[in-house]
C-alpha positions as CSV (number, residue, x, y, z in Angstrom):
1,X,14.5,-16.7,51.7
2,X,16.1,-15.6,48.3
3,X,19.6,-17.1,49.5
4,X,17.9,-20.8,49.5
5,X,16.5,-20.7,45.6
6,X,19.4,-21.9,42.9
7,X,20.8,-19.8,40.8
8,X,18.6,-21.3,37.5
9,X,15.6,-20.5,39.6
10,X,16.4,-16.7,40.0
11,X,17.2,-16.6,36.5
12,X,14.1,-18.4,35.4
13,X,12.7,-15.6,37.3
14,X,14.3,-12.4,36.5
15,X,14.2,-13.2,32.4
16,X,10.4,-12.0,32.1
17,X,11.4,-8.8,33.9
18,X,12.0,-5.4,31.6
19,X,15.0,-3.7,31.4
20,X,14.0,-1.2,33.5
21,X,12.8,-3.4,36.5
22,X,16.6,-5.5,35.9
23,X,18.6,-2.3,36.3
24,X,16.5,-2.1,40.1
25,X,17.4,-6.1,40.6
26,X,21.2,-5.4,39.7
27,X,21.1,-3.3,42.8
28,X,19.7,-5.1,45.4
29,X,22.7,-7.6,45.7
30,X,25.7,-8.8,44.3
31,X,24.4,-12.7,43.4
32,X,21.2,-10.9,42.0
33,X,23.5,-8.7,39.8
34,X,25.9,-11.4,38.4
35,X,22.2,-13.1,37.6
36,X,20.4,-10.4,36.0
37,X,23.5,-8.5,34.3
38,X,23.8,-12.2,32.3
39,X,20.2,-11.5,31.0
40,X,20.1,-7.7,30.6
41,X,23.4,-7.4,28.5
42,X,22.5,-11.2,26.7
43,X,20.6,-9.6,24.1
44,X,21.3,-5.8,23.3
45,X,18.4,-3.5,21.5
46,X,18.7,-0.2,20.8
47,X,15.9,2.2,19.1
48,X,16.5,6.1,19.0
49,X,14.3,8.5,17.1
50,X,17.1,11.6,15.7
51,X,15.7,14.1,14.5
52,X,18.3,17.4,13.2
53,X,17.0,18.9,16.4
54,X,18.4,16.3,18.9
55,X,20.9,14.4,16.3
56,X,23.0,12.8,19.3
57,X,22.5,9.3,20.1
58,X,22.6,9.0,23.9
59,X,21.5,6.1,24.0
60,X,23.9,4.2,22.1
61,X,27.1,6.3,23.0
62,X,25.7,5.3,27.0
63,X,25.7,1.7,26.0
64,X,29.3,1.8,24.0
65,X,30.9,3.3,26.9
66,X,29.3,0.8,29.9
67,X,30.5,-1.8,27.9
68,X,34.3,-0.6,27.4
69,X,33.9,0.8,30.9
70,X,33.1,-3.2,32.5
71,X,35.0,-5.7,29.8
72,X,33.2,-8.8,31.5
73,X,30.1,-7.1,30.2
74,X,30.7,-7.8,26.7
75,X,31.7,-11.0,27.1
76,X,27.7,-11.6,28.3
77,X,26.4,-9.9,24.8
78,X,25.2,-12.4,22.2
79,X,23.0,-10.2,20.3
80,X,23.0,-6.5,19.2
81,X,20.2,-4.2,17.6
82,X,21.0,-0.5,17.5
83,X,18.5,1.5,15.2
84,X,19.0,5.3,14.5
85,X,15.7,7.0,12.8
86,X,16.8,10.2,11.2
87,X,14.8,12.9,9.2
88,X,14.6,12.1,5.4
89,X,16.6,14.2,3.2
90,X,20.1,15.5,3.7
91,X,22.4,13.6,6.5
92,X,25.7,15.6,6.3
93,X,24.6,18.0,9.4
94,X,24.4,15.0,11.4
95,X,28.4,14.0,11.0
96,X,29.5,16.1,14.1
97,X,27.5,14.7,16.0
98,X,27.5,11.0,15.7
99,X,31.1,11.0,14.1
100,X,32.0,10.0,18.2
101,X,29.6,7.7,18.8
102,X,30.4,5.6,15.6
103,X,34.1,5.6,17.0
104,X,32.7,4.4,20.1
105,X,30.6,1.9,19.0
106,X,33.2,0.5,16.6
107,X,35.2,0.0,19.4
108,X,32.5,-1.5,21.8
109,X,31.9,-3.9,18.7
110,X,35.8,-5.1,18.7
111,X,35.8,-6.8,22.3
112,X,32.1,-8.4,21.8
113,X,33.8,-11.2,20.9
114,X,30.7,-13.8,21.8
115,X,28.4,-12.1,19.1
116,X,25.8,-14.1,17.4
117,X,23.2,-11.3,15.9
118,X,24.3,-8.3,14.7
119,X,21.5,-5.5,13.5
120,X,22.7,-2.0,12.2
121,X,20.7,0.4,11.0
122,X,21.6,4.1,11.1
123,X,20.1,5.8,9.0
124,X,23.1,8.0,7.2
125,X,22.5,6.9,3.8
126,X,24.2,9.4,1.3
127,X,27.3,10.6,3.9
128,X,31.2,9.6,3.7
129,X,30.4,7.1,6.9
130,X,31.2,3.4,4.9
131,X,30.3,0.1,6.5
132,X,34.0,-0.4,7.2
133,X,34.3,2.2,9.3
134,X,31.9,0.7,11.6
135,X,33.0,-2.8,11.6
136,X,36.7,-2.2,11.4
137,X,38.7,-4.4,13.3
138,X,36.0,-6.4,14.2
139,X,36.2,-10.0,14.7
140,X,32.9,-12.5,15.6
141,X,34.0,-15.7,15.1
142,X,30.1,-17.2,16.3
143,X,28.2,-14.8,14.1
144,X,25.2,-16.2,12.6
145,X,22.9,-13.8,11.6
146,X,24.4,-10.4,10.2
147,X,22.3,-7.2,8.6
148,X,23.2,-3.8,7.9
149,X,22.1,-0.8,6.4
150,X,21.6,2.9,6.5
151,X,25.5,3.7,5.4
152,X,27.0,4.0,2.5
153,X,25.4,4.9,-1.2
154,X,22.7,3.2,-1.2
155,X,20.4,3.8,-4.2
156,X,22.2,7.1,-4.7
157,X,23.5,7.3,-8.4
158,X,27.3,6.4,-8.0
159,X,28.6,9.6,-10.1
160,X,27.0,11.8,-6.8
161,X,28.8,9.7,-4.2
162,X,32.2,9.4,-3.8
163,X,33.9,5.3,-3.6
164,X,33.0,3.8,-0.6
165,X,34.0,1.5,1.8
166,X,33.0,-2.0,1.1
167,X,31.4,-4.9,3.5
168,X,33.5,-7.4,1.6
169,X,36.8,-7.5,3.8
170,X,34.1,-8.3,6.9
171,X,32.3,-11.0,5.1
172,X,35.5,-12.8,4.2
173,X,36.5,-12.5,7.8
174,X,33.1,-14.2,9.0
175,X,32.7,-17.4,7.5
176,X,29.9,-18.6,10.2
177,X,27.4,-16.2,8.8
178,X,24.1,-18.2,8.1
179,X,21.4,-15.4,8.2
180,X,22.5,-12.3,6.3
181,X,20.4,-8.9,5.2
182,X,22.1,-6.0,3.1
183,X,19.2,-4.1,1.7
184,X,21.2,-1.1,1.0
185,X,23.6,-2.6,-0.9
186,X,23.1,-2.0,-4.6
187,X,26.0,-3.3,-6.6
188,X,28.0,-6.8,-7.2
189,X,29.0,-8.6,-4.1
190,X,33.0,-9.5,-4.7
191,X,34.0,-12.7,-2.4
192,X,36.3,-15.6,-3.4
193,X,34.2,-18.8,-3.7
194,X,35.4,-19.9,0.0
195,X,33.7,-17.1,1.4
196,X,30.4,-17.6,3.1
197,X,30.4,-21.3,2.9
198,X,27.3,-21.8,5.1
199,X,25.2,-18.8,4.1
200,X,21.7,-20.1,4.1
201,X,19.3,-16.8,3.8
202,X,19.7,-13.4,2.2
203,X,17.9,-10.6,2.0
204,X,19.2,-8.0,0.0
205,X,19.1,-6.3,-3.6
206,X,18.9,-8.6,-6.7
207,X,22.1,-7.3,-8.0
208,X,23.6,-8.3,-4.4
209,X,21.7,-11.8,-4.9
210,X,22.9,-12.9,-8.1
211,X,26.8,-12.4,-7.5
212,X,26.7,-13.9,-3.7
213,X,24.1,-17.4,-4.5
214,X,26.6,-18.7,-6.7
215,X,28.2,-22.0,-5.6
216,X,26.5,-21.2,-1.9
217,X,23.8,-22.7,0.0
218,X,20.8,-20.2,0.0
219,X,17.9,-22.0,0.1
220,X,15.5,-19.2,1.4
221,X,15.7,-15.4,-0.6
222,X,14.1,-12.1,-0.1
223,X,14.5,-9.7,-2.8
224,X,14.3,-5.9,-2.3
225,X,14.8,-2.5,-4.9
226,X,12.9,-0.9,-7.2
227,X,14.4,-2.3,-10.6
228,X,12.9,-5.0,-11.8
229,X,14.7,-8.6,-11.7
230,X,16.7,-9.3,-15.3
231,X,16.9,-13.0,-16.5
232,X,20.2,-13.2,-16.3
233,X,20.1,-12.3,-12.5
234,X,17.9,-15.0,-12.4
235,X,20.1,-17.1,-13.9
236,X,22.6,-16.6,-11.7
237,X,20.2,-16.6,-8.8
238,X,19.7,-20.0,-9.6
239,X,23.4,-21.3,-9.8
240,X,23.5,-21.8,-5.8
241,X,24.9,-25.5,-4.3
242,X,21.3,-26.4,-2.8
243,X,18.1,-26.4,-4.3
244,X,16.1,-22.7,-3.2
245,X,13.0,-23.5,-1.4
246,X,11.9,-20.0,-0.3
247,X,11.3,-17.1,-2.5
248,X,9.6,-13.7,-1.5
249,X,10.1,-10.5,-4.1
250,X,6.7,-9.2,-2.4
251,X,9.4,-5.7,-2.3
252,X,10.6,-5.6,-6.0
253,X,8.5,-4.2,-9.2
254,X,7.0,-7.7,-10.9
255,X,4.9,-8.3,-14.0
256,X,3.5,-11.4,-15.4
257,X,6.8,-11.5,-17.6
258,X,8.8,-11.7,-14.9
259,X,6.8,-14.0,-12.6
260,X,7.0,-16.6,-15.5
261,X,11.3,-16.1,-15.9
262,X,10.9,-16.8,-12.0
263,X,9.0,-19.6,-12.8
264,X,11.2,-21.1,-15.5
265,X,14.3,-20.5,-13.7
266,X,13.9,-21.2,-9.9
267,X,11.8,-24.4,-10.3
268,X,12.1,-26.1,-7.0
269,X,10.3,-22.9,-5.2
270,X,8.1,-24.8,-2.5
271,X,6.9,-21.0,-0.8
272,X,6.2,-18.1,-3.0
273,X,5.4,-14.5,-1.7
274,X,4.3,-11.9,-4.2
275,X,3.1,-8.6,-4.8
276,X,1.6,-8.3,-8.1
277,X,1.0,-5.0,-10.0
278,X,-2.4,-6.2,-11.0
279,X,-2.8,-3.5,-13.8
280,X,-0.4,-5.8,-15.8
281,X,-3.0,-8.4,-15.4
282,X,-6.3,-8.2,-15.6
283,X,-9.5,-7.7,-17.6
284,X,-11.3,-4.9,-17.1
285,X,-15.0,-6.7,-16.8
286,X,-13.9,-8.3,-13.5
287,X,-14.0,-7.2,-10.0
288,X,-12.4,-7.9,-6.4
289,X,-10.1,-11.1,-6.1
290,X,-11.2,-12.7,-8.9
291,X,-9.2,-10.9,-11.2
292,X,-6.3,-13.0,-9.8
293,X,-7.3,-16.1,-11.9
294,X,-5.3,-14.5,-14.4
295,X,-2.0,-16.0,-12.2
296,X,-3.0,-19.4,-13.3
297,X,-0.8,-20.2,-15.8
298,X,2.0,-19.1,-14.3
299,X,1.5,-20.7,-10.7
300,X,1.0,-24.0,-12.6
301,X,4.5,-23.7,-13.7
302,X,6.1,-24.3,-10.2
303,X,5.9,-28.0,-9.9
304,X,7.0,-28.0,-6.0
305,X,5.4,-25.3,-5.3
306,X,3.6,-25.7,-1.8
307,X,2.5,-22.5,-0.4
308,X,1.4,-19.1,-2.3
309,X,1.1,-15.9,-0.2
310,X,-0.4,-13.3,-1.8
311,X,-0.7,-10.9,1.4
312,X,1.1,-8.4,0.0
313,X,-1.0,-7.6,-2.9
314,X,-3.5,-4.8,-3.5
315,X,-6.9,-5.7,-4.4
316,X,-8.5,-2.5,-6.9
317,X,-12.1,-2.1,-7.5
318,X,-14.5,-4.6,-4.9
319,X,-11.1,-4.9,-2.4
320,X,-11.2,-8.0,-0.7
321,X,-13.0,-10.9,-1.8
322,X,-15.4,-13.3,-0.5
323,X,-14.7,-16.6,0.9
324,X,-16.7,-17.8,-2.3
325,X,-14.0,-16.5,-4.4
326,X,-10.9,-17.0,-2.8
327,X,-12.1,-21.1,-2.3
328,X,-13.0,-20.8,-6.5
329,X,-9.6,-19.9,-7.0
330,X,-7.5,-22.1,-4.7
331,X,-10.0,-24.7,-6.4
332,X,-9.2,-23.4,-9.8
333,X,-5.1,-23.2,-9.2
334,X,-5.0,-26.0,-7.1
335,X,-5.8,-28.1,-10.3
336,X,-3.0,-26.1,-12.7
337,X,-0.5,-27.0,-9.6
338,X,-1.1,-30.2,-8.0
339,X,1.7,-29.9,-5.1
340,X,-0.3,-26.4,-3.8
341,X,-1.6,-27.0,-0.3
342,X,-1.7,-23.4,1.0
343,X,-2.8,-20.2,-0.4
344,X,-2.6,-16.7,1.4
345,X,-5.0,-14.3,-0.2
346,X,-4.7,-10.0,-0.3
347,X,-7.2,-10.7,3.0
348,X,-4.8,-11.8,5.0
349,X,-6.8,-15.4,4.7
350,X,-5.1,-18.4,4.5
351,X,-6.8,-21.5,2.6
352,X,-5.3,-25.3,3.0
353,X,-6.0,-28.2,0.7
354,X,-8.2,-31.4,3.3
355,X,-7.0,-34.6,2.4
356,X,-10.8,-34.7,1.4
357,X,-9.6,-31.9,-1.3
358,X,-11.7,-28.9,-0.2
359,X,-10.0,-25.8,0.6
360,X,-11.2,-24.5,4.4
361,X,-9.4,-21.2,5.9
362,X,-6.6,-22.6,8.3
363,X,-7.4,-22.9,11.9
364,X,-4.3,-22.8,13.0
365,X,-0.7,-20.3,12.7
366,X,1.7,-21.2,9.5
367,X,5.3,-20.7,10.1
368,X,6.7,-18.4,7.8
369,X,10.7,-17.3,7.2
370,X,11.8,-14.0,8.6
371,X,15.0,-12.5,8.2
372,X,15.8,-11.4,11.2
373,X,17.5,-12.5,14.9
374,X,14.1,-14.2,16.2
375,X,13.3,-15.1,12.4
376,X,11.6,-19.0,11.7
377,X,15.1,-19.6,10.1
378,X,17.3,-19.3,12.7
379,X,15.3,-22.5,14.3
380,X,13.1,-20.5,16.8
381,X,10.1,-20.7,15.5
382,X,8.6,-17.4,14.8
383,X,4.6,-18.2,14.2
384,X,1.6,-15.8,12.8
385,X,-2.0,-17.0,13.2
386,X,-3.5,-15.9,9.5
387,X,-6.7,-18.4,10.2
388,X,-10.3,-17.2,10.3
389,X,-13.2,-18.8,12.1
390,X,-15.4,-17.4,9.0
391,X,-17.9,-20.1,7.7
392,X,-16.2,-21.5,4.0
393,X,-18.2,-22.6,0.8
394,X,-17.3,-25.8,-0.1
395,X,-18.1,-25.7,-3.9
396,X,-17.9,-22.4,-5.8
397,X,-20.5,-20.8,-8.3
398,X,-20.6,-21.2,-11.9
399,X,-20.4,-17.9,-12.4
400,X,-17.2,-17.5,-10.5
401,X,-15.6,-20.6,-12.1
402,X,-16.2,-18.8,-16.1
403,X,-15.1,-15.8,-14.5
404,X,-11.2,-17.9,-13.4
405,X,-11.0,-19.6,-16.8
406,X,-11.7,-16.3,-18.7
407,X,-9.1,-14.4,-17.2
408,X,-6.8,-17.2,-17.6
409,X,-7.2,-16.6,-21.5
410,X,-6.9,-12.9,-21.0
411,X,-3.2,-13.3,-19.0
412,X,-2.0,-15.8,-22.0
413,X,-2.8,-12.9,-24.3
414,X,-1.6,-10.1,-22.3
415,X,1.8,-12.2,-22.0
């Protein structure tokens, strides 16, 4: 009965099966293998948990050597995710045994020659192993989306860690790049101006940032490291060919100070994710959410800014706050920045502007970048539902609305 259904029926059909269940299908026949190989080896994910106890990973060296062992196999791969999680601390006792497997996998990377997403991490921060000596060789001339980490320095001081091997020579090589992470990579970024000419969204380390957005154009960014973001970075951060609509340093160190260079220098920002250190902030007499009405100022300083997400923040004292207080304040910052229609609150809570001008949680999902393979901006539309289906007050309290305009006053002093 199976001989009479089309080939794009079968496949319809075996693409909602697991790995496991594909690797049965492969052996039934040889029409259902040339069907279900297409989707099993399509798209290429790898997670293995290494501890110093069982250091090899079989996994990926079983992978490497099917797909050198059957060459029309990697012809099939368009996207690859290997992920090695090692034991903090040391990672030189791991070297003899994944020393092969990197060999193998650099050379299993070499004839993937139809790669779109590539995803590395390997968790050997602090050893000799470079990001060259992965990627030697390697050519993707369709890569679109490309992240790395887990080799090299990282945020090791440099005197303790010998030169290493750069991602440069790879990134000049792979100008189709549109989507690229490099959170372990904590130093200046040297590429000709040529380089990268359709990079569109990084994720990566401000020092990283501010020599790769020059003259390119990023339009979304995702900052990551513990130092906090200089002016001139942001100067520099600002110098790329389009207009940046996306900004989220919800994983750097931030103070009011900073939020405000932000402000002065990245001034078409239409989506802003934040984590504030709220002891920089606010006045002790206040409690729960409420002390955020101290951001006023500075969020009426983004003049296209559209959405605020404030997920990522910690709440002290009261925690979370009521629905009273979180409509008070989109009421409150909504009228120091007239282009805000969405606010995303500590909560989790998101709150969008009516055309009637009251602020009701959403209903519905808000689409939200994410730097990775499936992310929102590669165009396939990866959603979270936020919404609540928690009654709303429409008009806030007096008390709450003295509360907003007095720590408004405190964050002008305090800055």
């Amino acid at each position: 009965m199976t001989a009479a259904l089309p080939n794009e029926t079968l496949f319809a059909v075996f693409e909602h099966l697991q790995p496991d269940v594909l690797t049965l299908v492969i052996r039934a026949s040889s029409r259902f293998q040339a069907i279900a190989e297409r989707i099993l080896y399509s798209n290429i994910s790898i997670l293995e948990l290494l501890p110093v106890s069982s250091p090899v990973p079989a996994r990926t060296q079983r992978c490497c050597q099917s797909l050198l062992a059957h060459p029309h196999l990697a012809l099939l791969v368009r996207s690859l995710n290997v992920r090695w999680q090692t034991d903090p601390g040391l990672h030189d006792q791991y070297l003899p045994f994944v020393d092969p497997v990197l060999d193998l996998l650099n050379q299993a990377l070499r004839t993937l020659v139809q790669l779109e997403d590539l995803d590395l991490a390997l968790g050997l921060i602090g050893t000799p192993i470079g990001v060259q000596d992965v990627l030697n060789g390697c050519r993707f001339p369709g890569l679109r989306f490309f992240a790395i980490c887990g080799l090299g320095r990282g945020s090791l001081p440099a005197k303790y860690y010998p030169a290493e091997s750069t991602v440069e020579p790879f990134l000049a090589m792979t100008p189709s790049i549109v989507h690229m992470r490099l959170v372990d990579h904590y130093g200046p970024l040297h590429l000709a101006p040529h380089h990268l000419p359709v990079l569109s969204a990084f994720r990566g380390t401000p020092f990283a940032a501010a020599s790769l957005i020059p003259g390119r154009p990023v339009r979304c960014l995702s900052l990551v490291g513990q130092e906090h973001i200089t002016d001139m970075e942001l100067s520099r951060i600002a110098q790329g060919s389009v207009k940046m609509c996306w900004l989220d340093i919800s994983a750097v160190p931030l103070t009011p100070n900073v939020l405000r260079d932000v402000s002065h220098h990245l001034t078409s920002i239409e989506t802003l994710k934040f984590k504030l250190a709220l002891r920089h902030t606010l006045h002790h007499s206040f409690t729960g959410i409420s002390i955020l009405a101290g951001l006023t100022p500075v969020i009426g300083a983004f003049p296209a800014l559209y959405q605020l997400d404030l997920s990522a923040s910690p709440v002290s004292n009261s925690g979370s706050g009521s629905s009273l207080e979180e409509t008070a304040l989109c009421t409150t910052w909504g009228r120091s920045c007239p282009s805000l229609r969405s606010v995303v609150f500590p909560s989790k809570t998101e709150w969008r502007l009516t055309p009637e001008r009251i602020w009701p949680p959403a209903a519905d999902a808000v689409a939200e970048p994410d730097f990775s393979p499936q992310g929102a901006w590669l165009g396939r539309g990866t959603w979270r539902a936020e919404g609540t289906g928690r009654r709303h007050a429409l008009r806030a309290g007096r008390r709450t609305a003295e509360h907003a305009l007095a720590a408004a006053r405190a964050w002008q002093r305090a800055s």
